[in-house]
N, C-alpha and C positions, 0 to 999 in steps of 0.2 A: 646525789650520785655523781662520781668523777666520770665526764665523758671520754675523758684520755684515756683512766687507766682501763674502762670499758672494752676500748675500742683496740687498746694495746691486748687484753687478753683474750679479743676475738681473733687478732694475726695469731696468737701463739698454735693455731690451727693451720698456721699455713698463709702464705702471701694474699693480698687480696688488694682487689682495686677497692677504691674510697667510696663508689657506689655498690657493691657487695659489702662492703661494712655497713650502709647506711639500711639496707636489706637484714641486716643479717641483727644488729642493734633493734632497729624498727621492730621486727619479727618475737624477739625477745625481752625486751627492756620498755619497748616503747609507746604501752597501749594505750597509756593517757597522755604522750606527748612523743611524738616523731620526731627525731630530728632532721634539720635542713643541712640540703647538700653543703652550703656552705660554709654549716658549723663544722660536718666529717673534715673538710676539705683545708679550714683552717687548723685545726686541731692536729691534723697529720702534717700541715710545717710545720707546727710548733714542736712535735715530738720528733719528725725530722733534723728540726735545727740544733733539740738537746739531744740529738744523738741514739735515742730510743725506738725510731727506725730506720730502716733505710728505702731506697728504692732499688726494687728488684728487678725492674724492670719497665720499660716505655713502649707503647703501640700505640702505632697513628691510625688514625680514625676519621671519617669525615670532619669530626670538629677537632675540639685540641686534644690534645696526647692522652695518654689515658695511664698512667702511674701506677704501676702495684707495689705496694707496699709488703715489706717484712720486718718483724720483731728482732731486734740486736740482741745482743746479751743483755745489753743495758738494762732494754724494756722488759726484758724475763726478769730480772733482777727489782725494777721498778716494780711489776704486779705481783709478785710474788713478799717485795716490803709493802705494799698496800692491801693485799689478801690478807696479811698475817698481822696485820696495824689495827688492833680495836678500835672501834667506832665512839665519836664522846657522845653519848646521850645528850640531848640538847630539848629542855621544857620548850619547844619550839612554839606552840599555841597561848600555854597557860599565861606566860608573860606579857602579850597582847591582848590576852585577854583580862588581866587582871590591871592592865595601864586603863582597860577602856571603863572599866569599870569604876576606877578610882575616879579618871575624866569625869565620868556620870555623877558621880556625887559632888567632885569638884564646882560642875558648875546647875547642879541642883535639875539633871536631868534622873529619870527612873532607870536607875542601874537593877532591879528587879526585872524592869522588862528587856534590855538590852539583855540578862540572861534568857530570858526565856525565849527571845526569836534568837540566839544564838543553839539556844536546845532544839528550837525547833527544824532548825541550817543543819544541825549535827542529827538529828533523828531523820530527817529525806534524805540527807547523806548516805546513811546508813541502810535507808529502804532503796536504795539503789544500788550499791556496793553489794546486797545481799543478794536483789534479779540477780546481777552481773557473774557474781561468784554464782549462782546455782548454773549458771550456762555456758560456764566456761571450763578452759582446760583446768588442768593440776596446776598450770605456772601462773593462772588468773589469780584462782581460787585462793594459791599463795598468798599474792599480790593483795585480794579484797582483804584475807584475814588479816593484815598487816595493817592494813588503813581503818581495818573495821577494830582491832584492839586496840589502836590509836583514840580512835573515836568513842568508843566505851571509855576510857581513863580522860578523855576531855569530859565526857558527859558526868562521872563521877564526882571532875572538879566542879562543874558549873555546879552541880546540887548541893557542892560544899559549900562552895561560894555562896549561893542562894541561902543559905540555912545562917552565914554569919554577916550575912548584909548589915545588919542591925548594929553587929559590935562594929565593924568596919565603919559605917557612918560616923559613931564615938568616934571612933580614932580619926578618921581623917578630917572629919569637918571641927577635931578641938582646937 
């Protein structure tokens, strides 16, 4: 997930200081990982310095100033080429898991069972993902089916994987 352009298309709603952003991301995006004040805090100089927002304005406060931030054109311009930018599909797991696998044969460990407690990581994954999604809103629910189709197609691979262990050892221990 880009936090910039996140964070740029939650101003498009209107000015906000960098702790209503962090609120408002939090609330939305961030249920298995919050962000810290410091990452908002960084991330809006950065989009500040390119130009993609500005400050709207400053109020003083007991501690230090307090920033509200708003979206330029730039930044409209920005989320609106990264909303409309196809995402690349990236085998993000399989590749890790097919290194550790080869590892396994390479040095005459059971790459058999590194699949199956790997099956077994992916199925309590799974039995949990499913609590979570039965208890949660529409934007969870989302969320779990995302991670849960994810995790069926890893579990699919390891069973592949599992079924050609045998040729695979041929190939890589010739």
């Amino acid at each position: 997930m880009s936090i910039s352009h996140t964070l740029l298309g939650l101003l498009e709603a209107g000015p906000r200081h960098g702790y209503d952003l962090k609120r408002a991301f939090d609330e939305r995006f961030g249920h298995d990982r919050q962000l810290h004040y410091g990452q908002v805090y960084s991330t809006m100089s950065r989009l500040l310095k390119n130009g993609l927002v500005e400050v709207d304005g400053v109020e003083a406060g007991g501690g230090p100033e307090r920033k509200r931030y708003a979206i330029t054109d730039a930044g409209v311009t920005d989320v609106q080429t990264w909303l409309t930018t196809p995402e690349k599909p990236e085998p993000y797991l399989q590749s890790t898991l097919y290194t550790k696998v080869v590892l396994a044969m390479l040095t005459g460990r059971d790459a058999g069972e590194l699949l199956d407690t790997q099956r077994a990581e992916h199925l309590r994954l799974m039995r949990d993902l499913t609590r979570r999604k039965k208890g949660g809103d529409l934007a969870d629910q989302l969320i779990c089916d995302h991670a849960l189709f994810h995790l069926e197609a890893d579990l699919r691979w390891l069973e592949t994987a599992g079924s050609r262990l045998e040729k695979l050892a041929k190939e890589v221990l010739a």
